[in-house]
N, C-alpha and C positions, 0 to 999 in steps of 0.2 A: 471624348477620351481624356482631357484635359481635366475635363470635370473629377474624372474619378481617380485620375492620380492625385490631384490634391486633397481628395479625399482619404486616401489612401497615407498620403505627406501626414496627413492632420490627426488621423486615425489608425496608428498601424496594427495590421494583423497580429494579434499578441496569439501565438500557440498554444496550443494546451497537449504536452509533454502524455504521451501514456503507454503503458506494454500490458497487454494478456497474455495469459498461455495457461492453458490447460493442465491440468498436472493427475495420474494415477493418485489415488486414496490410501497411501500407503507411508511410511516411515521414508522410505526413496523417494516419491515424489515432492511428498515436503520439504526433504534438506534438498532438493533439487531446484524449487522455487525460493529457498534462500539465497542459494545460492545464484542464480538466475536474477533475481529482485535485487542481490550485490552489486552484480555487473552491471546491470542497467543502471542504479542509482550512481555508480560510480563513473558511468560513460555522461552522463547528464551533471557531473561535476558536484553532485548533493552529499551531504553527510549522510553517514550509512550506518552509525553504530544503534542508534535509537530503534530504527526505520528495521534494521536486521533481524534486530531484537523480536519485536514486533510482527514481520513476516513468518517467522520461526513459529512463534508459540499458535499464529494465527491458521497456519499452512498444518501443524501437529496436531489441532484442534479438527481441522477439517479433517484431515487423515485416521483419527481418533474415535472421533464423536458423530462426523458428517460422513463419514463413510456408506456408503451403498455398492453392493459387487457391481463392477460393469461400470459405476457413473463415476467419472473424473468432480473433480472442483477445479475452479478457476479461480489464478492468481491474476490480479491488476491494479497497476499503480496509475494514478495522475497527480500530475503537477499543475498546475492553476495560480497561475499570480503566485504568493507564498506561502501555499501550501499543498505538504502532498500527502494524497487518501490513498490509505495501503485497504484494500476489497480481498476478500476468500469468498467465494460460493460457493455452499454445496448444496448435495440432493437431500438432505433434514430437515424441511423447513419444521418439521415437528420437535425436533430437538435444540429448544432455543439455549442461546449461552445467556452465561449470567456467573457476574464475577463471586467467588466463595473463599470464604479463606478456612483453609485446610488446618490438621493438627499439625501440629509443629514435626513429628516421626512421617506425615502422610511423604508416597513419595512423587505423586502428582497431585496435580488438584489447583496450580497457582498463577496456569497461564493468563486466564486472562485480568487478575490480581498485576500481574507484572506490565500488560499491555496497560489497561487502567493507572498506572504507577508513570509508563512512558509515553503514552500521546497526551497529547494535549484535548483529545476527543475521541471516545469510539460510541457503537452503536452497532443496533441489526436492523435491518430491515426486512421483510417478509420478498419470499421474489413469486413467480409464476409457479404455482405447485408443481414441483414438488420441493421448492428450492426457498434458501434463506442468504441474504449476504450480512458477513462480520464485517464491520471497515471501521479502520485508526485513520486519524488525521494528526500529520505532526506541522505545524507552524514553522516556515523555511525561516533560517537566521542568518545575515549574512557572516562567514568567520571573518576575522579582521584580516585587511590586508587583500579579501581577496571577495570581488563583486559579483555577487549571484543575490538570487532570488527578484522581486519585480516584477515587470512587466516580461520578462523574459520564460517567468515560470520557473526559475533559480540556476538557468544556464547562465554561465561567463558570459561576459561583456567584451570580452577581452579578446581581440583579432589578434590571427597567426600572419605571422608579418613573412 
């Protein structure tokens, strides 16, 4: 037992931060995981304007494009050391994204033009048919003055006294 406390001293359990949840294919479910994706990013201490952003156009796309009557998409973030992967999955995997840039009068067309503009990485992947996931990764920063990101997966350092 000695043994593996100081293993434990030597090595610690770093976390790995994450929330799913299911969301309807609809205009509500999406500003619902915006909003949802807010809270959470905000309960975990992270910056949320990029990451919001992001959620949004990601969650409108599913709701939009990934749509299937009956099949939800799913919202899910992780944090990992410092960074966190904002994920949408839906039932499309035949309907892949791909950034386009629209005319200037279009009056969609430039979600994921704007995702592309704010991570620092996005991507699909193919899932179990009938399914595809969209996922942004944005680079955790610490703001000054105030310690997150690390080993901690971008929680505060900072004990409530």
């Amino acid at each position: 037992m000695n043994q593996e406390t100081a293993v434990s001293e030597v090595h610690p359990v770093t976390p790995i931060r994450n929330f799913s949840v299911l969301l309807s294919p609809t205009p509500r479910g999406a500003r619902l995981g915006r909003l949802l994706a807010t809270e959470q990013l905000r309960t975990w201490g992270l910056p949320m304007d990029r990451a919001a952003h992001i959620v949004a156009e990601l969650a409108a796309n599913a709701a939009t494009h990934g749509r299937v009557p009956g099949r939800d998409f799913r919202l899910t973030l992780y944090v990992v050391a410092d960074t966190l992967r904002i994920e949408v999955t839906d039932t499309r995997g035949d309907c892949l994204p791909y950034a386009r840039h629209s005319a200037p009068d279009a009056e969609s067309g430039r979600g994921l033009v704007l995702v592309d503009a704010l991570a620092d990485r996005w991507g699909w992947a193919p899932g179990p048919p009938p399914r595809k996931t969209v996922w942004a990764e944005l680079d955790l920063v610490p703001e000054p003055g105030r310690p997150c990101s690390g080993a901690t997966g971008g929680l505060s350092q900072e004990t409530q006294g």
